[in-house]
Backbone as CSV, one residue per row, in Angstrom:
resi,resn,N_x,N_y,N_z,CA_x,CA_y,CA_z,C_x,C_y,C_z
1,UNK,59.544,135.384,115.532,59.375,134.637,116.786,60.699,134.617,117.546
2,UNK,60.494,134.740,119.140,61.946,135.321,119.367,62.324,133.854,120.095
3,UNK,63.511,133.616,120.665,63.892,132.140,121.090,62.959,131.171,122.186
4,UNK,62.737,132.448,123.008,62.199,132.536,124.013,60.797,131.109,123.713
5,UNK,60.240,132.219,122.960,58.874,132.079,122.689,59.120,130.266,121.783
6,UNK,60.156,130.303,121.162,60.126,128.783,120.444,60.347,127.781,121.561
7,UNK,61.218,128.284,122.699,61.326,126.922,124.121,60.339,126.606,124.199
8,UNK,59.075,127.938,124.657,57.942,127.503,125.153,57.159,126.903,124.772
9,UNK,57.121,127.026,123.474,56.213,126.225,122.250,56.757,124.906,122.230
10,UNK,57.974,124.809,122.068,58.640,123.210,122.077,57.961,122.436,123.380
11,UNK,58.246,123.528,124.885,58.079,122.086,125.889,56.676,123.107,126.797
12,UNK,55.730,122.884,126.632,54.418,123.900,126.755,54.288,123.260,128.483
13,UNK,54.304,121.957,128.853,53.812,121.779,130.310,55.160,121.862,131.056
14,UNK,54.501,122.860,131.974,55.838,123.006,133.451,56.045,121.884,133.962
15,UNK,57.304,121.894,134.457,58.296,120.742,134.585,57.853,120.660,136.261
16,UNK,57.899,119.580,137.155,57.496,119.527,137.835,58.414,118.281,138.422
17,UNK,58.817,118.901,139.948,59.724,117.669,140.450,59.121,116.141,140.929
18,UNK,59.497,115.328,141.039,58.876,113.824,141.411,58.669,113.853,142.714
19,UNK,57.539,113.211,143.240,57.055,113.465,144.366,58.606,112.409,145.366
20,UNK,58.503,113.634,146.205,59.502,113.250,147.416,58.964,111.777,148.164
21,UNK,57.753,111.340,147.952,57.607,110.083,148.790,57.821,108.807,147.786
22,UNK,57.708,109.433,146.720,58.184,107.991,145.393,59.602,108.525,145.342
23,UNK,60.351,109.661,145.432,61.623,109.406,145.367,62.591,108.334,146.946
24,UNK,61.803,108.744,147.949,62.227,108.141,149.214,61.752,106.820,149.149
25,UNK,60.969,106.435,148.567,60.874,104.798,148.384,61.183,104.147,147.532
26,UNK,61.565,104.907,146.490,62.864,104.139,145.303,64.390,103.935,146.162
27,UNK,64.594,105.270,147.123,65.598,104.851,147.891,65.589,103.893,148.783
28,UNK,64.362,103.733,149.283,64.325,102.449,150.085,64.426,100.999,149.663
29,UNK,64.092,101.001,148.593,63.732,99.968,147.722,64.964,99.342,147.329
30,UNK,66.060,100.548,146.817,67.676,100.390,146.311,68.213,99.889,147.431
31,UNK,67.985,100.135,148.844,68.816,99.448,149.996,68.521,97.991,150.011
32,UNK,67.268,98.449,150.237,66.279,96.713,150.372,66.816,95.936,149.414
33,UNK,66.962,96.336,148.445,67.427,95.488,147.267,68.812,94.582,147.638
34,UNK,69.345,95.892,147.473,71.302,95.049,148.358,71.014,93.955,149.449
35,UNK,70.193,94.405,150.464,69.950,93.754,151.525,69.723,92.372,150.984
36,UNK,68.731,91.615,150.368,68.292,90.743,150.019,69.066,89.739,149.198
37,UNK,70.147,90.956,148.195,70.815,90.465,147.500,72.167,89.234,148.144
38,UNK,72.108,90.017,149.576,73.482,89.505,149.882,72.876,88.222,150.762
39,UNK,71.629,87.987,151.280,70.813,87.172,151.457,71.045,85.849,150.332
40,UNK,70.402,86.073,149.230,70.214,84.896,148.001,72.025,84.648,147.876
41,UNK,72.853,85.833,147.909,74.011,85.043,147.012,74.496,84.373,148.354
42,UNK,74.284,84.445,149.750,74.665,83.520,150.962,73.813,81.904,150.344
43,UNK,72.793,82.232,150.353,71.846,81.144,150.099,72.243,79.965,148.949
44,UNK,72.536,80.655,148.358,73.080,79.932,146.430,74.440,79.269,146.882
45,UNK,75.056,80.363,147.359,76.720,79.991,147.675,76.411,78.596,148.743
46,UNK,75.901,78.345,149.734,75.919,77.512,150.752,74.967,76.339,149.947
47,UNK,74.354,76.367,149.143,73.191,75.258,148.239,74.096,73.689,148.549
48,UNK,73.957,72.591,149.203,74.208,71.537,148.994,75.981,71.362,149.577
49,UNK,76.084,72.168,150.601,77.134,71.822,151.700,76.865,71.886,152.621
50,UNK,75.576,71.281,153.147,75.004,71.121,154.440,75.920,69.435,155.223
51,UNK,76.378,69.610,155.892,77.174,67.995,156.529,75.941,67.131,156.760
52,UNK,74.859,67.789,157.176,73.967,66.782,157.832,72.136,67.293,157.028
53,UNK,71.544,66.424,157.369,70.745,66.633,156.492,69.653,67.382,157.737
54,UNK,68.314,67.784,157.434,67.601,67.112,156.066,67.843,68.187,155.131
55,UNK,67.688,67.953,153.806,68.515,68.712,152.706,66.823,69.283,152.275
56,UNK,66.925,70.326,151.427,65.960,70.644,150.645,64.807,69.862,149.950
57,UNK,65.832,68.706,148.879,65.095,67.807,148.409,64.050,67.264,149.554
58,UNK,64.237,66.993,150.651,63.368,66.007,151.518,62.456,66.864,151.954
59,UNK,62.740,67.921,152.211,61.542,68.396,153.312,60.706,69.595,152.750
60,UNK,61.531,70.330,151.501,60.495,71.531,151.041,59.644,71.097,149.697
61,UNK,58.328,71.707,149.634,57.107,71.743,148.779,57.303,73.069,148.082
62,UNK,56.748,72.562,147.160,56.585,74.252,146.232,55.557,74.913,146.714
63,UNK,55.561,75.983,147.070,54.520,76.722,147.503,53.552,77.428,146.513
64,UNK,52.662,76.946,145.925,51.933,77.003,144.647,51.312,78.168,144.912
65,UNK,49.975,77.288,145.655,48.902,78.237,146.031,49.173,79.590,146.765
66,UNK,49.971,79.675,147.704,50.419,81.231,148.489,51.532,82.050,147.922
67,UNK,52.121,81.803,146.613,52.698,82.100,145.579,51.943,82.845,144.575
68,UNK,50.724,82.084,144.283,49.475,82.690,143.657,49.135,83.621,143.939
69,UNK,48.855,83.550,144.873,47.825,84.650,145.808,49.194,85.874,145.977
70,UNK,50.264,86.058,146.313,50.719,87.101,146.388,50.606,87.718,145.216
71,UNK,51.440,86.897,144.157,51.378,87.691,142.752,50.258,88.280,142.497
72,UNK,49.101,87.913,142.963,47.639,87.992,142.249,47.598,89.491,143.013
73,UNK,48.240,89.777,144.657,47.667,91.019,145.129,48.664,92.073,144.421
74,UNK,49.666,92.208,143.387,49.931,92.889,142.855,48.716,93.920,141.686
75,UNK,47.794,93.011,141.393,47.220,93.004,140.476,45.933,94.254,140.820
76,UNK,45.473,93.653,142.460,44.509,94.130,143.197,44.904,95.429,143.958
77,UNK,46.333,95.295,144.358,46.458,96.887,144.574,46.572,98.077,143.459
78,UNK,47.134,97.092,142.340,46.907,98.017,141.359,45.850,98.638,140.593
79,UNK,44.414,98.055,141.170,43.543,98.068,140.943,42.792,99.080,141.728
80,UNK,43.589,99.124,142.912,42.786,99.725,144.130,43.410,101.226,143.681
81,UNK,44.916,101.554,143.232,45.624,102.667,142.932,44.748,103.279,141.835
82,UNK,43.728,102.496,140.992,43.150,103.263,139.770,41.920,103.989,140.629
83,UNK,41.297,102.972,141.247,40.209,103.103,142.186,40.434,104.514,142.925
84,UNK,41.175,104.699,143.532,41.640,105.658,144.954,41.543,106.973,143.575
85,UNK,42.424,107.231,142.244,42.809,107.744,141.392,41.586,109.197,140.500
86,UNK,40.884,107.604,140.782,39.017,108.144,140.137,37.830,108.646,141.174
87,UNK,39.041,108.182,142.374,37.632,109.242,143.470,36.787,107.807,143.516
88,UNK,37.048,106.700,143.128,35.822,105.252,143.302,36.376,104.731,144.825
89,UNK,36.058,105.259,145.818,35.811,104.446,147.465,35.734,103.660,147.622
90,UNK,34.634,103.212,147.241,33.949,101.731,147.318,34.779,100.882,146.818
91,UNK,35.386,101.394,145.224,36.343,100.047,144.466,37.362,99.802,145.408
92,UNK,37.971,100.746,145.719,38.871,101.633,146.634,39.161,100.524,147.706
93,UNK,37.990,100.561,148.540,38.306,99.517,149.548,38.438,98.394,149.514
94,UNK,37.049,97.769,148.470,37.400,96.274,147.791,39.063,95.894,147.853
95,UNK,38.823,96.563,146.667,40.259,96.100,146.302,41.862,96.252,147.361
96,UNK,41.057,97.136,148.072,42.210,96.803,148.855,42.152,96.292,150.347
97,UNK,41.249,95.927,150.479,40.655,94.897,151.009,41.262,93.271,150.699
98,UNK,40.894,93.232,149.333,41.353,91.989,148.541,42.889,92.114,148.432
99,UNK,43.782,92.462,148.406,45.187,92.798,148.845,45.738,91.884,149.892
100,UNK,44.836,92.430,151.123,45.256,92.663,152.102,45.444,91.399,152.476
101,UNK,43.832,90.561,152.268,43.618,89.019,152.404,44.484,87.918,151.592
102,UNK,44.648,88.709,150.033,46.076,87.568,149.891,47.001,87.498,150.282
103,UNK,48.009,88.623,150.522,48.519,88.867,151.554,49.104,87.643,152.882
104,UNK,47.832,88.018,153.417,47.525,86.948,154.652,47.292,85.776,154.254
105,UNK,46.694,85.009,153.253,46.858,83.752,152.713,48.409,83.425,152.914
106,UNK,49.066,84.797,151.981,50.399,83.820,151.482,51.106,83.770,153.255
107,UNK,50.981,84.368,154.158,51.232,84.236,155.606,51.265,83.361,156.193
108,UNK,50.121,82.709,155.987,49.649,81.839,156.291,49.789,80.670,155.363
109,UNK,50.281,80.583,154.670,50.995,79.542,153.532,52.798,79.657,154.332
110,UNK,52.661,80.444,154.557,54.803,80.617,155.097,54.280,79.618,156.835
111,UNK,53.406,79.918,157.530,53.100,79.945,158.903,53.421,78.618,159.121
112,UNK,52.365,77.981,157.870,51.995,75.980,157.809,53.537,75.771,157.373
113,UNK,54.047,75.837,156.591,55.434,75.543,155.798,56.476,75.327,156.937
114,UNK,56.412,76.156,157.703,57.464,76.354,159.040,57.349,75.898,159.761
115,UNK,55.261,75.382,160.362,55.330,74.464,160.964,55.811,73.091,161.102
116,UNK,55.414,72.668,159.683,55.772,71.269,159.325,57.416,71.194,159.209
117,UNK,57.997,72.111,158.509,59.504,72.017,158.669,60.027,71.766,160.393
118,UNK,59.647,72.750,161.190,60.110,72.575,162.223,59.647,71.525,162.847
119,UNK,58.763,70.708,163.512,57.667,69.875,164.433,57.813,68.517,163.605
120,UNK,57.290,68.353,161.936,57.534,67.361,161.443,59.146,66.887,160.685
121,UNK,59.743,67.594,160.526,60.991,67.231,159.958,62.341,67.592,160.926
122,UNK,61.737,68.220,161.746,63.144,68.674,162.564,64.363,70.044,161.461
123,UNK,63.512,70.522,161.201,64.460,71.447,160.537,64.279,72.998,161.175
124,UNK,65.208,73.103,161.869,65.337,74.745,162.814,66.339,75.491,162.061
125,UNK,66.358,76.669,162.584,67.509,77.520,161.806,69.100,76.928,162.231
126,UNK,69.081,76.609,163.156,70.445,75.730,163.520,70.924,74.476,163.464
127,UNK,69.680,73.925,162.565,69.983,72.663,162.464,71.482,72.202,161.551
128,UNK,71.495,72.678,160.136,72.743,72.553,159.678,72.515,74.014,158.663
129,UNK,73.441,74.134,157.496,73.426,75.010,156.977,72.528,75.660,156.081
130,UNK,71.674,74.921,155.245,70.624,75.212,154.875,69.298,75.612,155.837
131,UNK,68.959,75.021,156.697,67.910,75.685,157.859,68.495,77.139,158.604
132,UNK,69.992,77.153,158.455,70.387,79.035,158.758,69.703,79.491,157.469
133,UNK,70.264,79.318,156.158,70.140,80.302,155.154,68.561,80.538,154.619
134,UNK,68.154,78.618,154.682,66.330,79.259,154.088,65.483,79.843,155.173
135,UNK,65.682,79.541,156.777,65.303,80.561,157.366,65.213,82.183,157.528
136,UNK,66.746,82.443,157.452,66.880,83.707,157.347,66.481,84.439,156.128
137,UNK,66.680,84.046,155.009,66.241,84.603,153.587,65.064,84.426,153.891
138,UNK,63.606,83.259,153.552,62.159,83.387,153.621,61.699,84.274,154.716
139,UNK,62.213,83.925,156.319,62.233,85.025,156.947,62.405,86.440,156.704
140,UNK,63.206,87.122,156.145,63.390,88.166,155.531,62.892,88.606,154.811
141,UNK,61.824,87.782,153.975,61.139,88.306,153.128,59.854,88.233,153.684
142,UNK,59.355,87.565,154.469,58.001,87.317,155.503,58.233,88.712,156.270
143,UNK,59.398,89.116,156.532,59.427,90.412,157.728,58.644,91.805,156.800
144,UNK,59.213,91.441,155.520,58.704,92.282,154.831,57.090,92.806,154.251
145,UNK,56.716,91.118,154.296,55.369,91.020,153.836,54.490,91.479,155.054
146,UNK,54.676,91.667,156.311,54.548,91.727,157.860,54.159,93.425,157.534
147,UNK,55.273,93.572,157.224,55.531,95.514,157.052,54.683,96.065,156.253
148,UNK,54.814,95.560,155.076,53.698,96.076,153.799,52.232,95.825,154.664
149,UNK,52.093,94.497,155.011,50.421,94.177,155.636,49.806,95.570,156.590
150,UNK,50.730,95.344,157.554,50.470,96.481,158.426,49.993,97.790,158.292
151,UNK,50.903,98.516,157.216,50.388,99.713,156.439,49.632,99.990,155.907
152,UNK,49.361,98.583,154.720,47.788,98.585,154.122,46.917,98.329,154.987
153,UNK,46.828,97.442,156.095,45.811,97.548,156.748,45.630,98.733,157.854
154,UNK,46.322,99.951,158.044,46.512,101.012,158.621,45.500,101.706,157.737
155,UNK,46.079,101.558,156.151,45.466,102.585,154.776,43.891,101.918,154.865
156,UNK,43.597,100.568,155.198,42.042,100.340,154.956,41.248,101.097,156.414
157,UNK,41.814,101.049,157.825,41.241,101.516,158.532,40.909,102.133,158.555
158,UNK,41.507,103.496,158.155,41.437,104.663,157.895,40.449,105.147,156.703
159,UNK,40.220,103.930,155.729,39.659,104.417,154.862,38.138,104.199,155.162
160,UNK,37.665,103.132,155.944,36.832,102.822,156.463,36.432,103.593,157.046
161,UNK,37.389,104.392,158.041,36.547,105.709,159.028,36.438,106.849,158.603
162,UNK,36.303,106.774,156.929,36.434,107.965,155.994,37.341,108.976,155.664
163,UNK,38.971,108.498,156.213,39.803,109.483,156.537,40.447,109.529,155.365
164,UNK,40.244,108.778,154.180,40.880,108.957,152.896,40.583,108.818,151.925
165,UNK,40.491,109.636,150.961,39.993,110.209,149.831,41.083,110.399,148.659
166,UNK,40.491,110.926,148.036,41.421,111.019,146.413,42.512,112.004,146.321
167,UNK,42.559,112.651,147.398,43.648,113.556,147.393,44.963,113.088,147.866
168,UNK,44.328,111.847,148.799,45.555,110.516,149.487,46.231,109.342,147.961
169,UNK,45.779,109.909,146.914,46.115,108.838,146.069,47.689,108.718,145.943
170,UNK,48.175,109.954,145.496,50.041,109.662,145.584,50.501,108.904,146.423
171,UNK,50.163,109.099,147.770,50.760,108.465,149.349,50.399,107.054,149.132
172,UNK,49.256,106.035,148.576,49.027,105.271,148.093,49.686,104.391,147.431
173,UNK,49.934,105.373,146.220,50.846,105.146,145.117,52.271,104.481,145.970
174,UNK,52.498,105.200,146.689,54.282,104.968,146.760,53.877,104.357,147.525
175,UNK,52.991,103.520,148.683,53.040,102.517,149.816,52.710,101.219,148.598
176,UNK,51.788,101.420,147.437,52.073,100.025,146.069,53.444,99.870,145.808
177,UNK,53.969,100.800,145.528,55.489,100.623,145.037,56.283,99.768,146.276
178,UNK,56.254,99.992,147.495,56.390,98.695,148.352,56.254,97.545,147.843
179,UNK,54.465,97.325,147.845,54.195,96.016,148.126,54.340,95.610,146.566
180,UNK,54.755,96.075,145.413,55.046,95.264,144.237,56.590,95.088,144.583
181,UNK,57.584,95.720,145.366,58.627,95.168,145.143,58.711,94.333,146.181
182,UNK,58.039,93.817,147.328,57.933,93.167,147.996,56.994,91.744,146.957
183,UNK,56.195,91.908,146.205,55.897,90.592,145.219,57.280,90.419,144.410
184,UNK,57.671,90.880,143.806,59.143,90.843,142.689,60.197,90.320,143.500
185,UNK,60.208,90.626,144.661,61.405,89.695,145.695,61.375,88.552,145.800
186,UNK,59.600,88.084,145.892,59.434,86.909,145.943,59.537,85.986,144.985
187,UNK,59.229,86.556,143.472,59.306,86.417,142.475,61.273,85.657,142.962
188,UNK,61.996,86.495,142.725,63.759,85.759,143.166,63.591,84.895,144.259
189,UNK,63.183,85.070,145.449,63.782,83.869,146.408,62.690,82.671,146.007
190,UNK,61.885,82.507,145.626,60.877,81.260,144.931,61.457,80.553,144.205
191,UNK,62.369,81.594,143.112,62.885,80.289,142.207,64.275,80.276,142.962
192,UNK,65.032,80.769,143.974,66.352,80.397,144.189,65.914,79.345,144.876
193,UNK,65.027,79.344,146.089,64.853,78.354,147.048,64.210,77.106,146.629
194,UNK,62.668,77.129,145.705,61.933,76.013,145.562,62.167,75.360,144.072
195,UNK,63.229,76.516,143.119,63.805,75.457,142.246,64.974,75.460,141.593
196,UNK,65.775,76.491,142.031,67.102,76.457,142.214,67.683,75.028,143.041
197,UNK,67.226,75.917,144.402,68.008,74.873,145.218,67.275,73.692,145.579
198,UNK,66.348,73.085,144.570,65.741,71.493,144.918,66.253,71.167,144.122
């Protein structure tokens, strides 16, 4: 048996490069990451040197229920990625359908939160130092959840008018890889903001 012939036997499936749209959104992901990072350590660093109030303790709630519901659409797009995977449409849309709507719950869990901060407590981004930092950080991560929504609901339109099929599953794939690191972000600013800094 000549050497040749033992490589091939050792590694039998051709090697094959990683798809360019999961490599470009791991790169995106690595920026995003920094980005956010320098977000929380502003946030942490400034925790409880506000001159004037209202401070954390008084005015923020844990956000239970729209906390839920995001984590939960990790679950459902991943569901929808098996779906799209197997050629199942129908699951296909469900599920990402069901995404889309927690999603928009947790939106709409940030929407009420901001109302009442701002209208009932008087807390704006300029009010003292904490209303800059938990604005801009939750903000920042709402801009994000904004971005992911949009796309998936671009990916359901489309799927609705039959324009995507199982051959769209990779492109899929890497628009999940978004929206799970867009849940995992939240996963950090949840506990810096609602129990870190209470």
């Amino acid at each position: 048996m000549s050497a040749a012939s033992g490589i091939t036997a050792a590694y039998p499936g051709e090697w094959r490069t990683p798809s360019r749209g999961r490599i470009a959104m791991f790169a995106l992901i690595i920026g995003e990451s920094a980005l956010f990072t320098i977000f929380v350590v502003a946030y942490v660093f400034y925790i409880g040197k506000s001159l004037s109030g209202p401070t954390p303790q008084q005015v923020l709630d844990v956000p239970v229920f729209p906390t839920i519901c995001l984590l939960s659409s990790s679950f459902t797009i991943w569901l929808a990625e098996r779906a799209i995977g197997r050629n199942h449409m129908n699951a296909f849309t469900l599920w990402l359908g069901g995404t889309i709507c927690l999603g928009l719950i947790f939106l709409a869990g940030t929407a009420i939160e901001w109302h009442k901060l701002i209208y009932h407590d008087g807390l704006k981004i300029n009010t003292n130092l904490f209303g800059t930092t938990y604005y801009s950080l939750v903000g920042l991560h709402a801009s994000h959840v904004v971005i992911g929504l949009t796309m998936l609901t671009l990916v359901f339109l489309f799927t609705l008018a039959r324009r995507v099929g199982e051959q769209h599953a990779e492109r899929v794939g890497v628009l999940a890889m978004y929206w799970h690191f867009v849940d995992l972000v939240w996963v950090v600013v949840f506990t810096v903001v609602y129990i870190i800094g209470r």
